[in-house]
N, C-alpha and C positions, 0 to 999 in steps of 0.2 A: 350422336352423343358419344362422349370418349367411352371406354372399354375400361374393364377394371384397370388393367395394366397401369394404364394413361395415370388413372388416380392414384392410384398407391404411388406414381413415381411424383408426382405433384407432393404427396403427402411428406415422403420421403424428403424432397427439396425444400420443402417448406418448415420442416421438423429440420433441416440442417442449418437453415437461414435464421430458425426465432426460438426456439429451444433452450429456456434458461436464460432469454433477453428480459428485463426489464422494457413494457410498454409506457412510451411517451407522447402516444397522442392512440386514438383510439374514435375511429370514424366511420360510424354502420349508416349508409343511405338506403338506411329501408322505414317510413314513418314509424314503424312500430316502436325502432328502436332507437330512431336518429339521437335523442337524450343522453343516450346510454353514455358511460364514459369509464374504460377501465385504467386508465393512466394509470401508473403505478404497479401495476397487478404484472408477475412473471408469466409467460408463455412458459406451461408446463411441457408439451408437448405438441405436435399435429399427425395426427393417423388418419387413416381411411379405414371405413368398413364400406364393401362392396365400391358401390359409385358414390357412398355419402365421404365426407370430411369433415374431421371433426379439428380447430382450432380448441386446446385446452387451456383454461386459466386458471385461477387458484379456485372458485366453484363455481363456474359458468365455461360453457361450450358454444362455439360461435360455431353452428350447422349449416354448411353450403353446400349445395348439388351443383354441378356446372350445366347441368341440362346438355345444349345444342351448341351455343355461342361463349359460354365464361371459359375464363381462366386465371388463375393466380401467378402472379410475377412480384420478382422482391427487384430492388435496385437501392442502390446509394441513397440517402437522403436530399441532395443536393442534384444527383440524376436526373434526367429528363424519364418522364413519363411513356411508357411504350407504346402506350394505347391512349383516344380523348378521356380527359379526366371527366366525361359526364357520360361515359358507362362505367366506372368505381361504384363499386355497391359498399365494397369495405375498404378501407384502407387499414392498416396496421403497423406504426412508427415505433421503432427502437433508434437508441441512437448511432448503431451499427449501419440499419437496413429499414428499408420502407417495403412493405410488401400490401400488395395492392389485388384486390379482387375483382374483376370485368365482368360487367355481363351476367353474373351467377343467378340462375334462375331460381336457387332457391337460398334466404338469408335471412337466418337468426338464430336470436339466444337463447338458452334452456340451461336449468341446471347441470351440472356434466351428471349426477347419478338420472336425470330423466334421459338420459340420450337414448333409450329402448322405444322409449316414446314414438323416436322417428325411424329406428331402422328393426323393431323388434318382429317387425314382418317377413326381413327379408330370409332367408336362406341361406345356409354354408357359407362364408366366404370363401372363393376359390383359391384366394392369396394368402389365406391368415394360415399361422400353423396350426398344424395336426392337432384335433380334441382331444385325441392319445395322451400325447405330452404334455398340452398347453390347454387344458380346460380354460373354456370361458366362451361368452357370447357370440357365435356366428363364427367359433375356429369351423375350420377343417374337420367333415363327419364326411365320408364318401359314403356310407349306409344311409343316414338323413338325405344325401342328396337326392339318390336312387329313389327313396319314399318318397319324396317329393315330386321328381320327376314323374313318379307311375302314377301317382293319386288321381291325375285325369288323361284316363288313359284317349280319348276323345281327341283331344287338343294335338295339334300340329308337334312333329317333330321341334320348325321351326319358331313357331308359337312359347313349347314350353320352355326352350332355352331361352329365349329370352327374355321370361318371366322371373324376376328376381327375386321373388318367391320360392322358386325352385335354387336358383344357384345365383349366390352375388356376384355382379364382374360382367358377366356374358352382353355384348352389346350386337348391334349389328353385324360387323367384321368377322368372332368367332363364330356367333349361329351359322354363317355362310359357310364359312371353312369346314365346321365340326359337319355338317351336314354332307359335303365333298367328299373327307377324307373317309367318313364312317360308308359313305356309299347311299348315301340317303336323299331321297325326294324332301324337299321344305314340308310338301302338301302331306306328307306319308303322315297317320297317328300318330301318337308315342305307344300307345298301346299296341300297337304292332311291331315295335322294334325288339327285337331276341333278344339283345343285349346290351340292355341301361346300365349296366357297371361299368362294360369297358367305353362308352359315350363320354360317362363323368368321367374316369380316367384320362380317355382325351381330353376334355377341356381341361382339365387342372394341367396337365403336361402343357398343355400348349400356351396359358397363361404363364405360369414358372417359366415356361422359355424366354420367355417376352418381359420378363419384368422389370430386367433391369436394361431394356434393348433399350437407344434412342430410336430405332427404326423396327418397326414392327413385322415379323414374319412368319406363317405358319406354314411355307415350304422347305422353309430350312437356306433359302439363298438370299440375299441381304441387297442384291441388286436390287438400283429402282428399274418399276417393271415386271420383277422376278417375285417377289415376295407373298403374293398371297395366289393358291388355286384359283378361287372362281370371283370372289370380292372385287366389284368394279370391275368387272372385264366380261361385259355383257355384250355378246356379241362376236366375242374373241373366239379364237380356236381351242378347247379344252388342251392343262398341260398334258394330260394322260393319254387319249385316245383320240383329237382334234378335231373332236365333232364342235360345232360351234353353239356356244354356250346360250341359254335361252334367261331370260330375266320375267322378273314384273313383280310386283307389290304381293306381302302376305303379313299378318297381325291378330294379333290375338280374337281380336275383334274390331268391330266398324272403326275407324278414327284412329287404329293403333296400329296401322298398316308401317310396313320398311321396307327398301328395297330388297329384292332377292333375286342371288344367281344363281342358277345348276347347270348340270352337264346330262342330257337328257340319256346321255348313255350309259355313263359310272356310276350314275342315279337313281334308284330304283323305287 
């Protein structure tokens, strides 16, 4: 499943591509909404909170999650399609730009003041600015995250990062890394760990690094191969001390298992 990052830069492309377009054709293949038809209506905006995206109109919000397999792509009107036209969940026509929705596992409409509706559970956003400066829904609180994080103290290091509940964004890739760099077993508590500030700390640094990267890295080296500690390289020689890296599945619970890599020795 993409990573905040992923999203916010999707969110970004897509808020460059339809922003201020007038819609002329307007195509939700999901039954609930196939009717629907906002022809005419301007494209206010498109943002991300956490892994949600939110397509804004003049009082409606068209809410997709990409889950595992979506993605949004714009192209010419006249363009050949990137992907078969029968995973299109959404399409959306300006007369600029046709931007088109794959796959998205999750697809519909709500008024835009309900949009809490769908994300009013989640946690901090790791990407959004600082509560400090920029009050509002799901900025930036590193105090809220830490409460969050510590509330079960029980639950896997690994577990609670990737509960969005705790912190928006966090997907497979950073829980592995965060867990590396901080020195941390997946299996360890969270209630066992001395220090949940500087944990969230890292992951917001480590997201901000990445946000506006086309290639994702939390070693700092941008080669393919190079880029990430322990993610996908189950098996490999750890970068730190080359003991060979050990894997296998952990989740919050039964059915919500993901991959996981450590370094059975920088790991504790």
């Amino acid at each position: 499943m993409p990573e905040g990052d992923t999203i916010r830069m999707t969110a970004r492309r897509q808020h460059a591509a339809l922003s201020g377009r007038v819609l002329t054709g307007f195509d939700i293949r999901v039954p609930e909404f196939a009717t629907v038809d906002l022809s005419g209506q301007t494209v206010r905006e498109v943002a991300s909170v956490g892994k949600h995206l939110f397509h804004r109109f003049d009082e409606l919000s068209l809410h997709t999650h990409l889950k595992m397999e979506g993605s949004w792509r714009t192209v010419a009107p006249a363009q050949r399609w990137p992907r078969p036209a029968f995973q299109a969940r959404a399409v959306l026509t300006t007369a600029e730009v046709v931007s088109i929705g794959f796959e998205l596992g999750t697809t519909e409409l709500l008024p835009s003041v309900d949009e809490e509706s769908v994300v009013g559970h989640l946690g901090p956003d790791l990407l959004a600015p600082d509560a400090a400066r920029h009050p509002a829904p799901h900025a930036w609180d590193a105090a809220e995250a830490v409460r969050r994080l510590s509330a079960d103290p029980l639950q896997t290091v690994f577990g609670a990062l990737l509960d969005q509940r705790n912190l928006a964004g966090i997907g497979n890739v950073y829980a592995n890394e965060l867990c590396f760099v901080r020195g941390l077993l997946p299996t360890r508590r969270i209630g066992e760990v001395g220090d949940i500030p500087a944990l969230v700390d890292l992951a917001r640094r480590m997201l901000w690094a990445n946000r506006d990267r086309g290639a994702r890295s939390t070693t700092g080296d941008l080669r393919p191969g190079r880029r990430t500690w322990v993610y996908g390289r189950t098996g490999e020689p750890c970068r730190r001390c080359g003991s060979t890296l050990l894997g296998g599945e952990l989740g919050r619970r039964e059915g919500e298992e993901r991959v996981v890599t450590w370094c059975p020795v920088c790991q504790r």
